[in-house]
SEKE-226703 format. One record per residue (C-alpha): residue in one letter; z, y, x. Coordinates in steps of 0.1 Angstrom, whole numbers, padded with zeros to 4 digits, always signed. Layout:
BEGIN
aZYX;...
//
This chain:
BEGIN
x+0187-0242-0047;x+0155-0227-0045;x+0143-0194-0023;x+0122-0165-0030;x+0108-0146+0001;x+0092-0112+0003;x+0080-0101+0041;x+0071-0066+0045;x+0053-0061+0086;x+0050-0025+0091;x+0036-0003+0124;x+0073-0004+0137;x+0094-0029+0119;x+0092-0061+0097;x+0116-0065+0070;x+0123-0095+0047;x+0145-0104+0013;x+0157-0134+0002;x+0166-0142-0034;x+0180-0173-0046;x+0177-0187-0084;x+0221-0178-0087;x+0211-0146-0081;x+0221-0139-0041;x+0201-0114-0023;x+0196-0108+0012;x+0178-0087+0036;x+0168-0082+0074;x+0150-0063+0093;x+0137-0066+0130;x+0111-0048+0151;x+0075-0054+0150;x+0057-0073+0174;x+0021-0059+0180;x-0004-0075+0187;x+0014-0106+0173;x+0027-0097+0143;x+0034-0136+0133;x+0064-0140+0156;x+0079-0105+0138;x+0076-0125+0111;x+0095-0158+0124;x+0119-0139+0134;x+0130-0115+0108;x+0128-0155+0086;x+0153-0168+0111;x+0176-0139+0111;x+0174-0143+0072;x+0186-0179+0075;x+0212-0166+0106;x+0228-0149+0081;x+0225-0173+0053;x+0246-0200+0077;x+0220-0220+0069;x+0192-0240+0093;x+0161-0223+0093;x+0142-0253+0086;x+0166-0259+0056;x+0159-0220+0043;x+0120-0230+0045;x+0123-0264+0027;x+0140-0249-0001;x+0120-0219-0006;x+0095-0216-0034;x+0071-0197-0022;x+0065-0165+0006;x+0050-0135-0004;x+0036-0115+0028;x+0023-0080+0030;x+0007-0068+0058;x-0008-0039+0075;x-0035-0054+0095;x-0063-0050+0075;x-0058-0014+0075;x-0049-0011+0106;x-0080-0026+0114;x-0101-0004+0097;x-0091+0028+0100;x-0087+0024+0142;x-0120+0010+0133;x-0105-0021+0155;x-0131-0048+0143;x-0157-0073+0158;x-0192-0065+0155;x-0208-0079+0123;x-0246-0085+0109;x-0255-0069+0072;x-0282-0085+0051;x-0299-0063+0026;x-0326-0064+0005;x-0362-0053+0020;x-0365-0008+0019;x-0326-0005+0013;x-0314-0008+0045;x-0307+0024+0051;x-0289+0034+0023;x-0252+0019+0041;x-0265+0048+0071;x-0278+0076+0049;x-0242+0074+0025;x-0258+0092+0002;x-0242+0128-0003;x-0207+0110-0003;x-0207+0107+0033;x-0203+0144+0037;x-0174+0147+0017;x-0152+0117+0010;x-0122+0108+0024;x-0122+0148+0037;x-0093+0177+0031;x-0097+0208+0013;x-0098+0228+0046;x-0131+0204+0060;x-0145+0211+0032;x-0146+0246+0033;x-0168+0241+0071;x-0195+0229+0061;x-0218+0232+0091;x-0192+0206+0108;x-0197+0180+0083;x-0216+0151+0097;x-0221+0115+0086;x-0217+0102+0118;x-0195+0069+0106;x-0217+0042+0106;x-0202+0009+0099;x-0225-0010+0125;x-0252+0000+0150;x-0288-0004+0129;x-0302-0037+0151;x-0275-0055+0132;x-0284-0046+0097;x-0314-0065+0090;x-0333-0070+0058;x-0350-0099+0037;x-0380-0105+0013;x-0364-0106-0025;x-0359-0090-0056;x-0341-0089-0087;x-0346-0066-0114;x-0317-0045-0136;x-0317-0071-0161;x-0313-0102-0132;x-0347-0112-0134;x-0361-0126-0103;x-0393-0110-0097;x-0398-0115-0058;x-0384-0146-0048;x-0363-0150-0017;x-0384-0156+0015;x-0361-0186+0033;x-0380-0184+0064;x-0373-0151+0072;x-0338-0151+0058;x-0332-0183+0090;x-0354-0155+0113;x-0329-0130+0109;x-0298-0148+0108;x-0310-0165+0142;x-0318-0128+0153;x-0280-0119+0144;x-0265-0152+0163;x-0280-0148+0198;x-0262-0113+0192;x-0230-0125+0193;x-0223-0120+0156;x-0200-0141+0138;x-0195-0126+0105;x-0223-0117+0081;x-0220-0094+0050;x-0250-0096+0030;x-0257-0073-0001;x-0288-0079-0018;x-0299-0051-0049;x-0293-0061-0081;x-0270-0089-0072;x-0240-0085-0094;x-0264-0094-0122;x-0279-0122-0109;x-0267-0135-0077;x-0288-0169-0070;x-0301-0149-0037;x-0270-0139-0020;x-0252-0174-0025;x-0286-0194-0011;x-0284-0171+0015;x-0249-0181+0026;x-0260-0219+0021;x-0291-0212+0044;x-0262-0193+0069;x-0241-0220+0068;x-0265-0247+0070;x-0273-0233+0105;x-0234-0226+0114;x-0211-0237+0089;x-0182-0216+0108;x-0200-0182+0104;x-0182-0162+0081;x-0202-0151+0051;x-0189-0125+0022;x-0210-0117-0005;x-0215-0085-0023;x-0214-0106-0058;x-0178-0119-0050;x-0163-0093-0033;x-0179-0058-0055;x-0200-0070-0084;x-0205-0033-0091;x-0234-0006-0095;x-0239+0017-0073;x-0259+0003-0037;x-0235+0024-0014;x-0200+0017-0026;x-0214-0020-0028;x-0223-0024+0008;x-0196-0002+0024;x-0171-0027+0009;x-0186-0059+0011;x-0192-0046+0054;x-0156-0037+0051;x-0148-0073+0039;x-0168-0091+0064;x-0151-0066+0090;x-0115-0079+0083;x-0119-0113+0071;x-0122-0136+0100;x-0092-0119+0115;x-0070-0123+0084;x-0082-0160+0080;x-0071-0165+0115;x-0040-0149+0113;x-0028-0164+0084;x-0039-0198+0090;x-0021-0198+0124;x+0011-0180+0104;x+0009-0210+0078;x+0010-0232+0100;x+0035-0221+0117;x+0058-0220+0086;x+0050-0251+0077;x+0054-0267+0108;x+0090-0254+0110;x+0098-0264+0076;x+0083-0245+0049;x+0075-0265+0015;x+0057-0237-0011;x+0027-0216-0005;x+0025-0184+0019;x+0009-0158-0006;x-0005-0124+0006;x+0000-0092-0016;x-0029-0074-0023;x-0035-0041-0033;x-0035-0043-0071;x+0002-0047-0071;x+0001-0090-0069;x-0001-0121-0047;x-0028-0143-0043;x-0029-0176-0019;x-0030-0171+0017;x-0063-0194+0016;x-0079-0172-0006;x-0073-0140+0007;x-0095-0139+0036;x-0125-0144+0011;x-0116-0109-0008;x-0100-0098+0026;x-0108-0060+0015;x-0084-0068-0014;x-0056-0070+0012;x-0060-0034+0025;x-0034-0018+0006;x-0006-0047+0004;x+0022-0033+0025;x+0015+0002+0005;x+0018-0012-0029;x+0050-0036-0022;x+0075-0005-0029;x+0058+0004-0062;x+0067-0027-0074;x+0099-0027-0064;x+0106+0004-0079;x+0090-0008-0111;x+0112-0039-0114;x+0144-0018-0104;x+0131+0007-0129;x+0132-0020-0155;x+0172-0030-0147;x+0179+0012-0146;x+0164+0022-0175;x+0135+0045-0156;x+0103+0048-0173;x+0089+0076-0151;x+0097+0069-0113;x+0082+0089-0081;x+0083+0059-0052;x+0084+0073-0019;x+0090+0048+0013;x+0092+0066+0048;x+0088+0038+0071;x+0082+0035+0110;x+0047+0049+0104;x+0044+0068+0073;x+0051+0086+0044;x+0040+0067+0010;x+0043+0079-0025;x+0031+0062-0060;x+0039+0069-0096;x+0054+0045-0121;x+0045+0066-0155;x+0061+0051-0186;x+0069+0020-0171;x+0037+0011-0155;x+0021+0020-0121;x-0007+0040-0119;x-0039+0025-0107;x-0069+0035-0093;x-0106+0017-0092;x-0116+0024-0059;x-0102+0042-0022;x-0117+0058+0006;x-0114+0048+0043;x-0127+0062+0073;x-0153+0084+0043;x-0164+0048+0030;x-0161+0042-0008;x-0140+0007-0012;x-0148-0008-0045;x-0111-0022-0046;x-0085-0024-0078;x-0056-0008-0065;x-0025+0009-0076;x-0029+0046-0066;x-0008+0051-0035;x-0012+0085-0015;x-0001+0080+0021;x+0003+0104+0056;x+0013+0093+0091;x+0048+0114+0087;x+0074+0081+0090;x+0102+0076+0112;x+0081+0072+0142;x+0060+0103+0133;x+0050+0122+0165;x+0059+0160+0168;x+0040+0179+0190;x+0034+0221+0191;x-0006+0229+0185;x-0028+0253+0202;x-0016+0280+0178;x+0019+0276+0188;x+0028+0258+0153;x+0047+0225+0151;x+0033+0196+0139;x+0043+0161+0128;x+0022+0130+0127;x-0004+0117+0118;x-0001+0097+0154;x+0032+0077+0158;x+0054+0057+0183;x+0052+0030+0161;x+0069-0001+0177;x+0060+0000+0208;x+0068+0021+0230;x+0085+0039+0198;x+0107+0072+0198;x+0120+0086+0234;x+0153+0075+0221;x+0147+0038+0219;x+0144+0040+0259;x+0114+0017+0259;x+0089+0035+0277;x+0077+0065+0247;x+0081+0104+0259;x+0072+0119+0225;x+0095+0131+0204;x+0098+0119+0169;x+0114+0123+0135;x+0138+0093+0142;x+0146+0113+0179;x+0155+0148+0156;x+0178+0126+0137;x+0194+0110+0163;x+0202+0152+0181;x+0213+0162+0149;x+0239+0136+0146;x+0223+0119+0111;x+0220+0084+0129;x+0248+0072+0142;x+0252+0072+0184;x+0260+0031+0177;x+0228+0026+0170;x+0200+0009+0144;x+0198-0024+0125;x+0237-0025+0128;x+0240-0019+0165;x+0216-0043+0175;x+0193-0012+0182;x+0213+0007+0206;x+0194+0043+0214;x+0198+0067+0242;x+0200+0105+0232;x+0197+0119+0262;x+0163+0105+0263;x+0155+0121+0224;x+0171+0152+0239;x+0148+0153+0271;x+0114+0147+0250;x+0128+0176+0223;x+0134+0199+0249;x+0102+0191+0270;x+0078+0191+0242;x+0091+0212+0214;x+0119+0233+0221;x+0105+0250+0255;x+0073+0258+0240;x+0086+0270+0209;x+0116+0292+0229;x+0146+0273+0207;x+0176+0257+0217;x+0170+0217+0218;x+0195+0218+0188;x+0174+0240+0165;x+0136+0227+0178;x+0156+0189+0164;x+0162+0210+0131;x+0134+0220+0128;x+0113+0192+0133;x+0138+0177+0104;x+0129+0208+0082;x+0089+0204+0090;x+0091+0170+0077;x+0109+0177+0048;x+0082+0205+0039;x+0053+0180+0051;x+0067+0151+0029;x+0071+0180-0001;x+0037+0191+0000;x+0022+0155-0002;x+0046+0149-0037;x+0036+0183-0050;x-0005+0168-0045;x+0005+0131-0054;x+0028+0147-0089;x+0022+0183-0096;x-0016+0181-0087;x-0017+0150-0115;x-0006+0170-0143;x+0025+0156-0141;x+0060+0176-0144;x+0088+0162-0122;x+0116+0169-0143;x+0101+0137-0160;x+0106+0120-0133;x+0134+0102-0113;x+0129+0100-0073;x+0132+0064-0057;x+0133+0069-0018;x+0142+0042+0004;x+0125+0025+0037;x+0142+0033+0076;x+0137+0063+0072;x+0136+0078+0038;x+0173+0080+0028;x+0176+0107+0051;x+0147+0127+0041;x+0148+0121+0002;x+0172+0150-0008;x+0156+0178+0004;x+0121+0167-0003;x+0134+0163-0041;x+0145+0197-0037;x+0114+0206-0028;x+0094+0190-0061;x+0123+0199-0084;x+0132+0168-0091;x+0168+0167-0102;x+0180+0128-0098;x+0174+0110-0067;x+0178+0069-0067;x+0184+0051-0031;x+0179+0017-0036;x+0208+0003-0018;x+0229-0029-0024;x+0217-0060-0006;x+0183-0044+0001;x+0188-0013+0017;x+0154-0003+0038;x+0142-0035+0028;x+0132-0021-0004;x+0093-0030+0002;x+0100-0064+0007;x+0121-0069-0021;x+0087-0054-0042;x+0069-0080-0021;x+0094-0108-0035;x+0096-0096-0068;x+0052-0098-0073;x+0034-0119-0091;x+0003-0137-0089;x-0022-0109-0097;x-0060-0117-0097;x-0089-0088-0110;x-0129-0098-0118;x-0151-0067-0123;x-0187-0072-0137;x-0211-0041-0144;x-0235-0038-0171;x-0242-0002-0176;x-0252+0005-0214;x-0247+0034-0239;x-0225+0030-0268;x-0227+0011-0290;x-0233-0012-0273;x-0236-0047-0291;x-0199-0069-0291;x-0217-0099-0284;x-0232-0085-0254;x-0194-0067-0245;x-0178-0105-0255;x-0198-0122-0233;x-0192-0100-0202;x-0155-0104-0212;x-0154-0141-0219;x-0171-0145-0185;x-0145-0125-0162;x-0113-0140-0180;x-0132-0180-0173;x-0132-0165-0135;x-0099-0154-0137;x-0081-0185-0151;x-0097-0208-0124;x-0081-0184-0100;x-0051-0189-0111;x-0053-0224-0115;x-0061-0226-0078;x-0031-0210-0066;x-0014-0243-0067;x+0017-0226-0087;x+0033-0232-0120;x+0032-0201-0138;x+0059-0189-0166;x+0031-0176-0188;x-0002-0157-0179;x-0011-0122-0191;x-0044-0109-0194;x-0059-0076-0199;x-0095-0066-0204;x-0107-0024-0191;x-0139-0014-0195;x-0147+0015-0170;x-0167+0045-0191;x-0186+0077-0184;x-0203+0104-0203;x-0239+0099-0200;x-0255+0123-0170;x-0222+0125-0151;x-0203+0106-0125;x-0167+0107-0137;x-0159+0071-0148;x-0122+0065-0166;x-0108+0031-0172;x-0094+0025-0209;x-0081-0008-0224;x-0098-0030-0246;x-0078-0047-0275;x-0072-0085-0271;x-0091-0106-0294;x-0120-0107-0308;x-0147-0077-0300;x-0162-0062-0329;x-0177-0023-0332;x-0143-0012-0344;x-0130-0026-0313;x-0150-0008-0287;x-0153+0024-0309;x-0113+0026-0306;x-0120+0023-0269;x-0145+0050-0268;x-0122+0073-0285;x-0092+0063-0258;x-0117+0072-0232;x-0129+0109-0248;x-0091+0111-0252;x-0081+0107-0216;x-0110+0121-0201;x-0095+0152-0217;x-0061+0146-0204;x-0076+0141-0169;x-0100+0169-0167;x-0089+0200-0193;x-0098+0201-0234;x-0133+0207-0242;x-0144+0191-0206;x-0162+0162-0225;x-0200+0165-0236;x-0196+0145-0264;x-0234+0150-0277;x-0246+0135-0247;x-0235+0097-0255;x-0208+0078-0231;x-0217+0047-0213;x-0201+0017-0207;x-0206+0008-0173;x-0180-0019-0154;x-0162-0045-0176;x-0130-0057-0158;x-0103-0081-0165;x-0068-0080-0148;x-0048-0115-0149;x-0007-0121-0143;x+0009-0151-0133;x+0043-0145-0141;x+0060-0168-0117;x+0096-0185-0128;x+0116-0159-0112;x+0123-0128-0091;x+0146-0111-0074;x+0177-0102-0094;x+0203-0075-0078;x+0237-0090-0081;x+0267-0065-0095;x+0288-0047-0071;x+0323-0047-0075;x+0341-0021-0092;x+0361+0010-0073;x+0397+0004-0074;x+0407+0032-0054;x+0396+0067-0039;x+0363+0068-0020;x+0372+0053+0018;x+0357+0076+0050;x+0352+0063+0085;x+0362+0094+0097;x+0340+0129+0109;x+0315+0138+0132;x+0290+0172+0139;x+0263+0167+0120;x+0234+0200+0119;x+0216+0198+0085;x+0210+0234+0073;x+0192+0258+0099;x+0216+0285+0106;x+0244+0270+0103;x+0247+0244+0133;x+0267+0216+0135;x+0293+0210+0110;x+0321+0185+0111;x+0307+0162+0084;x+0326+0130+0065;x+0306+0100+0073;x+0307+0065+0048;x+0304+0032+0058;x+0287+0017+0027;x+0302-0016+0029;x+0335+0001+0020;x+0316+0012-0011;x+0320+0002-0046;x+0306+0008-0079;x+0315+0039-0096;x+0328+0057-0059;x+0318+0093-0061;x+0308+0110-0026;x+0305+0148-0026;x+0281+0166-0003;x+0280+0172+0029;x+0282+0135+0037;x+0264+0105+0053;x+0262+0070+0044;x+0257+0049+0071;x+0244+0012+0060;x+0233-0013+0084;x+0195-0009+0080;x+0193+0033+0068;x+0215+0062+0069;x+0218+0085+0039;x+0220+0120+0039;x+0239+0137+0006;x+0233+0174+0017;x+0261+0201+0003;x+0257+0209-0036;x+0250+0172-0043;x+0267+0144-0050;x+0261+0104-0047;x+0273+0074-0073;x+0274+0044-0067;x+0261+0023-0094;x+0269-0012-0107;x+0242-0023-0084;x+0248-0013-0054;x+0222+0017-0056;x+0231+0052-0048;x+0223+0082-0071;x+0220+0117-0057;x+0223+0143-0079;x+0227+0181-0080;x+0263+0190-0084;x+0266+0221-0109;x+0275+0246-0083;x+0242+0234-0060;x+0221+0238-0093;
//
C-alpha cells in the first residue's frame, strides 16, 4: 500500500486528501492554527489516519510522498510581515528598486485609482535606503566583464549590513543573467564571513531583463526565504520524526511540486501555491469529465479564487503584481479578492454594504463560531438564513452559535442599513454573489472569452453555496461541485494530484531572425538546468516532459506574449513558425490589425517548463448507483431569494446520495465539510463520481 498526500493550509482552515494506489480517497479538514501553521498541519494528517483506522505513524511510513501548499509566503508579503533585509546592487543603480520606474504609479492598482491621479504615490519601498548598498562591478549586455568586482568593498558593505541586524541579503548586480560570475563570488565572499546568512541571487531566482522587475523579485525572495526554510525544515522534521518515509514537496505557483529543500532558494516561486492547487484539480477532474473549457472558482475561509482551464490546459501567466511590485514568477493566472467564507461585511461611509477584503480568518473567525470575532461575515449570513445547518461545521465537530451571527448582523449591518436582521443576512448573501460575479465577468468575459464555453467548477467551505447564483450571473449554464470523497477538500486533492514542475528562464533580447544556433544554445542550456532539477528531487519519475517558450515583442513596444517552440532541432523554419504563432496571438490578445509588423519582433526571454510525471495520482472511486427515489432528511426555513423570506426547504444528506439521484430546486445538500445550495429552476445530478451537477431546469431557463 502506498499513500499520496495533498495538504492545502488556508487563512481559516487546513484541508488534506489521501489517495491510495487501489484507488481509495479520503479527505479532512480542521481549522488553521496561526501563527503555527505546522501543528494545523499534524493534525488534519492525524485525523486523515483517524479515519483511515490506521496509526498515524503507519499512514506516514507508507506514504510516497506530501505535497504542501501554503499561504505564508503570501501572507507575508502582502501584510508586508517580513524581517529587515540588505540589497546589493551594482554601483549608480541603486535607486532604481526606489524610483520603480513609471510602474510604481500604476501596478497592482484598480480602474477607479487610476482615474486619481494626484493620489498616486510610490510610497512602497521594499527596504529603508541604508540597507541597499552598492558595489564596484560591471558587466556589459553581451556578459563581458569590463569592471571587475572590487572584494574589498563587497566584505565593507556586507559587514556594514551585519552590525545592522540583517540576516538575509538579496543582491542584484546589472547585467547578471548574462554573466553571473559577480553575484555568485559575492555570496561566497557573504558566506565566507557567515555561512548562515541567507543569500538569493538575481541570476537564480529572475535571470530576466529589465533592472526593476529583477530586483523587486529577487528582494521579494530574500524577504520570504528564511522564514519558509525554517518552517519547513521544522515541518519535515516533524513528519519524519513521527514516521514519514518520502519527501515533503511544496507546490509552487506554476501549477507543480518541487522539494521542500529546494524551495526556500526560489521561495518567491511558492507565492501562489495554495492559489494554484484547485486549478489543478479541476484540470485532472476535467480530464475524467470530459471538460476542456472549465472556470475554477474556490471560496475558501479567506477568499474568492478563479482560474481558467481553456482547451484542457490552464492558463499561465509570466509574471504577478504584489503590493505594486512586478514578480518575475511563472505562474498559472489566478485572479483572487478577499470575498471567502470569513469575508467581513461592514456598511461604508456612503451607507453602502461592503464585503471583504479584511476577514475573520481563523482566529477569532465569524461572530458565530463564538470564539471572540464581533464582525459579521458571509459564513454568519449563511448561518441566519438557514443554508448551514444549526448542527454545525466539519460534521458537528464545529458547533456555531446563531444568536451570536444574529447579534453582529443586527449591530453592524441591519441597524445601519434600517432592515430586518433577516433581510441585512440576505443581503449580505446577495452582495457576495454580485461581488464574486463581477470578478468572473473581469477573470472570463474581460479575456475574450464566452462562458457558454465554459463549465463552472465551484467547490472549497464555502463555494457550494455561492456557485449557483454567481453562474447565473456570468451565464454559465452547467455548474460542477466537486463532491464525492473530496468535498471542500478540492484544493488539496489538486495539491495531491501535482507533479514535479520545475521552470528556467534565460533572456537574450535579439530581433528576428535571429540565428538557431544562438536560439539552440539558450535552449540546450535551460533544459541541462532543468533535468538536474529533477534529478535532485530524489523521486522516480513515470516519464519527464519538456517544453521550450520563447517570450516575444514587437520591436519599440512593451507587450511581450509567450509562444511555443517545436521540439527538436531549431532551424529558421522553426523559429519563423514561432514568430507567426506570436503575430497570431498577439492579434487574438489585443484586436486584428494591433500588430506593427514592419517594425521587426524581438525575441527576448527563452524559457523551458519541465514535468515529472510522478507514478500516480489521485483517482476518484465510482459511486454506487441509485436504486431508489432520491432520500430527504426532512425540511427546514431556509431564505434564498430577497422578497420572498424563509421558505420551507427539503434539505439532503449527501451520504444518502447515489449516482444518477436527481434533486430539484429549492434544495440543500448538506455534506460533512460544505453545504450546497440548488436554488429553484435548477436541478443537481449526481454523477458516477460522486460530483454534483447543477443545471438550469427548462422552466428556470
Amino acid at each position: 500500500m502506498a499513500f499520496v498526500i495533498g495538504v492545502d493550509v488556508g487563512g481559516t482552515f487546513t484541508d488534506a486528501v489521501l489517495d491510495d494506489d487501489a484507488g481509495s480517497v479520503v479527505a479532512a479538514k480542521v481549522p488553521s492554527t496561526p501563527p503555527d501553521y505546522s501543528r494545523g498541519v499534524l493534525d488534519v494528517l492525524g485525523l486523515l489516519a483517524e479515519q483511515l483506522g490506521r496509526p498515524f505513524a503507519d499512514v506516514l511510513a507508507e506514504t510516497h510522498h506530501i505535497a504542501h501548499g501554503t499561504t505564508s509566503s503570501l501572507n507575508a508579503l502582502v501584510m508586508r510581515r517580513v524581517p529587515d533585509v540588505g540589497f546589493l546592487t551594482t554601483k549608480g543603480h541603486r535607486d532604481s528598486i526606489f524610483i520603480m520606474n513609471v510602474e510604481g504609479r500604476y501596478l497592482g492598482r484598480s480602474p477607479h485609482e487610476l482615474q486619481h491621479v494626484l493620489a498616486q504615490d510610490k510610497q512602497h519601498g521594499l527596504l529603508p535606503k541604508r540597507h541597499a548598498l552598492e558595489v564596484t562591478e560591471r558587466i556589459d549586455r553581451d556578459g563581458e566583464v569590463v569592471v571587475a568586482l572590487d572584494e574589498d568593498e563587497v566584505r565593507r558593505q556586507v559587514e556594514t549590513l551585519l552590525a545592522d541586524g540583517i540576516r538575509a541579503i538579496a543582491v542584484s548586480l546589472l547585467w547578471a543573467f548574462r554573466n553571473p560570475v559577480h553575484e555568485r563570488r559575492i555570496r561566497e565572499i557573504v558566506h565566507g564571513i557567515d555561512p548562515d546568512v541567507f543569500v538569493a541571487l538575481s541570476s537564480e531566482v529572475s535571470p530576466r531583463i529589465r533592472e526593476f522587475a529583477r530586483n523587486s523579485t529577487t528582494i521579494m525572495s530574500t524577504q520570504v526565504g528564511p522564514g519558509l526554510r525554517g518552517y519547513l525544515t521544522d515541518l519535515e522534521a516533524s513528519l519524519k520524526d513521527a514516521g514519514l518515509v518520502g519527501p515533503l514537496l511544496v507546490m509552487q505557483s506554476n501549477g507543480g511540486a518541487v522539494a521542500a529543500s529546494e524551495a526556500p532558494q526560489q521561495a518567491i516561486s511558492t507565492v501562489g501555491s495554495v492559489l494554484t492547487g484547485g486549478v489543478v484539480g479541476s484540470q485532472a477532474l476535467g480530464r475524467r469529465l470530459g471538460h476542456r473549457n472549465i472556470i475554477s472558482t474556490d471560496v475558501g475561509g479567506t477568499t474568492f479564487l478563479v482560474g481558467l482551464i481553456v482547451d484542457g490546459e490552464p492558463e499561465r501567466d509570466t509574471t504577478t503584481v504584489i503590493n505594486h511590485h512586478p514578480i518575475n514568477v511563472p505562474t498559472l493566472r489566478v485572479h483572487a479578492i478577499g470575498s471567502g467564507g470569513g469575508a467581513i461585511a461592514w456598511v461604508d461611509a456612503g451607507g453602502n454594504l461592503r464585503i471583504g477584503p479584511h476577514s475573520a480568518q481563523a482566529d477569532p473567525g465569524p461572530a458565530c463560531y463564538d470564539q471572540g470575532g464581533t464582525e459579521p461575515t458571509n459564513t454568519d449570513a449563511n448561518l441566519v438564513l438557514g443554508i448551514l445547518p444549526a448542527t454545525g461545521l466539519l460534521g458537528g465537530r464545529k458547533a456555531l452559535n446563531a444568536e451570536k451571527a444574529r447579534e453582529a448582523i443586527r449591530t453592524r449591518i441591519a441597524e445601519p442599513l434600517g432592515l430586518s436582521t433577516d433581510d441585512a443576512a440576505a443581503a449580505i448573501h446577495a452582495a457576495q454573489n454580485a461581488q464574486t460575479g463581477d470578478l468572473l465577468r473581469k477573470s472570463v468575459v474581460e479575456a475574450g472569452h464566452d462562458p457558454r464555453d465554459f463549465v463552472l467548477y465551484a467547490f472549497g467551505g464555502s463555494g457550494p453555496a455561492f456557485c449557483a447564483k454567481y453562474a447565473t450571473h456570468l451565464g454559465v449554464d452547467e455548474v460542477v461541485v466537486p463532491l464525492g470523497p473530496v468535498a471542500s477538500a478540492f484544493s488539496a486533492y489538486g495539491l495531491a494530484a501535482s507533479d514535479i514542475a520545475l521552470v528556467q528562464e534565460l533572456s537574450d533580447p535579439a530581433q528576428l531572425p535571429v540565428d538557431p544556433v544562438r536560439a539552440e544554445k539558450n535552449f540546450a542550456q535551460l533544459e541541462d538546468q532543468v533535468r538536474h532539477g529533477l534529478d535532485r528531487q530524489g523521486l522516480a519519475f513515470d516519464r519527464v516532459e519538456i517544453v521550450r517558450e520563447i517570450d516575444m515583442r514587437y520591436a519599440m513596444q512593451l507587450a511581450e506574449v509567450t509562444v511555443p517552440v517545436a521540439d527538436g532541432p531549431l532551424d529558421r523554419a522553426a523559429l519563423d513558425a514561432a514568430a507567426q504563432r506570436f503575430e497570431a496571438r498577439y492579434a487574438e490578445l489585443y484586436g486584428p490589425g494591433s500588430g506593427f509588423g514592419a517594425a521587426g519582433i524581438q525575441a527576448i526571454t527563452y524559457r523551458v517548463r519541465g514535468r515529472g510525471v510522478l507514478p500516480f495520482s489521485p483517482e476518484l472511486p465510482p459511486l454506487e448507483r441509485a436504486d431508489g427515489p432520491v432520500p430527504t432528511s426532512g425540511t427546514r426555513p431556509v431564505y434564498l431569494e430577497i422578497g420572498q423570506g424563509f421558505v420551507d426547504t427539503p434539505i439532503h444528506d449527501y451520504v444518502a446520495l447515489r449516482a444518477g439521484h436527481v434533486i430539484t430546486g429549492p434544495a440543500i445538500v448538506e455534506v460533512p465539510t460544505t453545504t450546497v445550495v440548488v436554488p429553484a429552476g435548477r436541478t443537481g445530478t449526481v454523477d458516477e463520481l460522486g460530483n454534483l451537477h447543477i443545471t438550469q431546469t427548462q422552466q428556470g431557463a
